[in-house]
N, C-alpha and C positions, 0 to 999 in steps of 0.2 A: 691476711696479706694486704699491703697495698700497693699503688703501679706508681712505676715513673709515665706509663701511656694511658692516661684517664679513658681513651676507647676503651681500655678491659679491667676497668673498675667493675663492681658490683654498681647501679643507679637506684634512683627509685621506682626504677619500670623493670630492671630486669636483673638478673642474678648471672654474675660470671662461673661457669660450672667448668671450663679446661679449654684445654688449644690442642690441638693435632695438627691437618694440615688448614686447620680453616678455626679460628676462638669458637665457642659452644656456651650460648645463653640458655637464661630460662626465661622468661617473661614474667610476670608475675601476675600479672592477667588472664593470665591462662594456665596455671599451675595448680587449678583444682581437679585437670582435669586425670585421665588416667597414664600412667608412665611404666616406662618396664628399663632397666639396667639390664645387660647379661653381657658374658664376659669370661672369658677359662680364667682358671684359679691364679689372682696375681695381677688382675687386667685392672683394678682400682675399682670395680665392682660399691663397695663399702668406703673408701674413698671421694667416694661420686657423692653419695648419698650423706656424709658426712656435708661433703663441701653444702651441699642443698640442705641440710639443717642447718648451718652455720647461716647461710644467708637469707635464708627466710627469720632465723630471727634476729639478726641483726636491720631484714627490713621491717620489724615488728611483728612478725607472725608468729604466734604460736607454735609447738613443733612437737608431734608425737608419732615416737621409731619405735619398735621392736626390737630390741640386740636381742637376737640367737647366739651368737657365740660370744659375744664381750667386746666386741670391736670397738663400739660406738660408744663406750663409758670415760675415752679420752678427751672427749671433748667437752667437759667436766672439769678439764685441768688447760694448765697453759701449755703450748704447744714448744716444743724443743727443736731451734737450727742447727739442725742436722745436717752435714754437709750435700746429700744429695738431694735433700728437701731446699735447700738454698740454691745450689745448682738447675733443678730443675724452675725454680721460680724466678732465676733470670735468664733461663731462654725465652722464657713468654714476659719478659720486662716488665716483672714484679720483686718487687723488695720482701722478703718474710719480714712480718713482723707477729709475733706469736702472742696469740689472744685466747679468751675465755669464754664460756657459756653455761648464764645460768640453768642449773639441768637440777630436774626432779626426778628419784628412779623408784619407779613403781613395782611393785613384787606379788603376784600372789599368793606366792607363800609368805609374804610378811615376812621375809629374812632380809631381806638387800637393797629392798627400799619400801618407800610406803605401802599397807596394805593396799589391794585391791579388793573390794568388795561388793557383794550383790546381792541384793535380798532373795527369798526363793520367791515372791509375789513375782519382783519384778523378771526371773530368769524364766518363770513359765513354765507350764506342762509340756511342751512342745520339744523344747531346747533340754528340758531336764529329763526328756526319756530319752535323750538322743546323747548326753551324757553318761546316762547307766544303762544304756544298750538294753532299752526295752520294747517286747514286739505290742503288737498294734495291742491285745488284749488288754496288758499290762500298763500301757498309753494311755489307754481307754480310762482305765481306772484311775491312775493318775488325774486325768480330767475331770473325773468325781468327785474324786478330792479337791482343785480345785475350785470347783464350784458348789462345792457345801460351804466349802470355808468364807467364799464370797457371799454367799447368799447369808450365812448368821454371822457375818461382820469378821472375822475372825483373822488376823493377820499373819502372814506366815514370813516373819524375818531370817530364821537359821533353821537347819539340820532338825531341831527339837522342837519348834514347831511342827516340820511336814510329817516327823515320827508321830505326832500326835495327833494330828488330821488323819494320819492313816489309820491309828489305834481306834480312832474314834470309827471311820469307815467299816472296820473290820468289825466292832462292835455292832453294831444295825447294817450290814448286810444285806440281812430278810426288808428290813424296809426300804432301803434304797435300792432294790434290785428292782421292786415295783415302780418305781420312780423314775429312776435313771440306766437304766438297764443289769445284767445282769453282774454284780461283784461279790467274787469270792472270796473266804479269807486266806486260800493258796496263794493267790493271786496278790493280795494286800502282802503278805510274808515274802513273796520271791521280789517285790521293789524293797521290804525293808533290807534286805541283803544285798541288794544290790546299792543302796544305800550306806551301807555298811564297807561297802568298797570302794564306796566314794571319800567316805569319812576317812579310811586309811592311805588314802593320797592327798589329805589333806584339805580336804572337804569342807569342814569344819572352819578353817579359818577363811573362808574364801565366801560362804554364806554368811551373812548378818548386818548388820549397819554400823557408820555410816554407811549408805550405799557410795557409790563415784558414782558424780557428777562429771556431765559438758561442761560445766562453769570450772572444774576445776581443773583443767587443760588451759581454757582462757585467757590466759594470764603472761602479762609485762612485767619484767623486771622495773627495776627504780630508772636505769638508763633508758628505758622505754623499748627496751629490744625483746621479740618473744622467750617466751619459758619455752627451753627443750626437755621433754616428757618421756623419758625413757621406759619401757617396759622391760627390766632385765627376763629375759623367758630362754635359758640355757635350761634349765633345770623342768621349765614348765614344760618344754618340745617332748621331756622324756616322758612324762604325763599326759597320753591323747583324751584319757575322759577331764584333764582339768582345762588342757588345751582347749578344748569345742567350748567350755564355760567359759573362760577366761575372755572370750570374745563380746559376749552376752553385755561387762558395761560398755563398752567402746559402740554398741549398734543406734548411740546415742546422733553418730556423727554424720548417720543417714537422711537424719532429719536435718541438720542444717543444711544441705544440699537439697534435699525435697523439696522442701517450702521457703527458701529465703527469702528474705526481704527485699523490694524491688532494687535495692542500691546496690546491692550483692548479687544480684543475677548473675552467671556466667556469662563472661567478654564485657562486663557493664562495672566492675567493680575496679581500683585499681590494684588490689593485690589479695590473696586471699585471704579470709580471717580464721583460717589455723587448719 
């Protein structure tokens, strides 16, 4: 949209987000920080969040959502003046004008948009017993695994690697119990199973390379305005063991926040970088 009142344009310090009884900015300055929407069903909830992807990359931000239910895949196409969309856009003395955003939609089923993907090195013993719902023993073991594999070099990219770290565990038992403590090959067969339950939600395509990359969020269109990065996850919500992995590439984005670079600091930067 844009105004006949330049006061409630989007600038390059702050993003126009709605009007009620008083206009509602975002700063951009301070939009790394944490936010919360809530709203009964119908309040612009998804709305809101639309508008704030639209203007974060149109002030060149990067942009990466979540659609749970499909809401936020319009914003992929051009937007349609709809009479009450035009109505409502000149009480607050804005013109519609209906525009676009380039968008990437990410899947980790590999159905709907690009793979998402992750190695088993990088998803960890940790995060991978807490996706096949395994107790501390079984954890334990897990951890054996990988640290045998670390220690003889040994890489573990998909599903067929960690069957085979395990095959191997299970094979020298007797000597890695002296070692590393005590591992069964009960114990080794109750995660291949569990393994096995992971593979039939789709496991399989969700472990391997290329891994995702931060850098591959990063990214400006040719007009210079950020990439919106969608996560289509309707399908994923109904999957809670693929759900808790599906997070595992995204924990990349902890670190740009952790340790940024002095010109990026929170309140020190002019906008955020994605």
């Amino acid at each position: 949209m844009s105004t006949s009142d330049h006061k409630m344009a989007d600038t390059d310090e702050k993003i126009f987000i709605g009007k009620g009884e008083q206009a509602a900015w975002l700063t951009l300055a301070l939009a790394n920080r944490h936010g919360l929407v809530t709203g009964a069903t119908g309040t612009g909830k998804t709305v809101s969040l639309q508008v704030m992807a639209e203007g974060f990359a149109r002030a060149g931000v990067p942009v990466f959502a979540a659609d749970i239910k499909g809401d936020l895949s319009g914003i992929s196409e051009v937007g349609e003046p709809k009479d009450f969309i035009v109505k409502r856009a000149g009480e607050m003395d804005l013109t519609f004008q209906p525009d676009q955003f380039s968008t990437i939609f990410w899947d980790v089923f590999g159905e709907q948009g690009h793979p998402v993907r992750a190695t088993v090195s990088e998803m960890g013993p940790l995060l991978l017993s807490r996706m096949m719902d395994l107790n501390d023993v079984q954890e334990g073991v897990l951890n054996i695994a990988f640290r045998v594999a670390d220690e003889q070099g040994l890489l573990l990219l998909d599903m067929k690697d960690l069957r085979a770290i395990l095959s191997y565990i299970a094979e020298h038992a007797n000597e890695l119990t002296t070692q590393y403590g005590n591992v069964s090959k009960q114990t080794v067969g109750t995660i291949q199973r569990q393994l096995l339950v992971l593979e039939n939600q789709g496991g399989a395509k969700f472990f391997g390379e290329p891994a995702l990359a931060l850098k591959d969020f990063m990214r400006t269109d040719r007009d210079g305005r950020g990439m919106v990065n969608i996560l289509v996850a309707d399908r994923l919500m109904q999957s809670p063991q693929r759900a808790g992995g599906a997070a595992d590439p995204f924990q990349g984005r902890r670190r740009l926040f952790r340790d940024p670079e002095p010109d990026r600091r929170a309140g020190q930067s002019a906008r955020p970088i994605g």
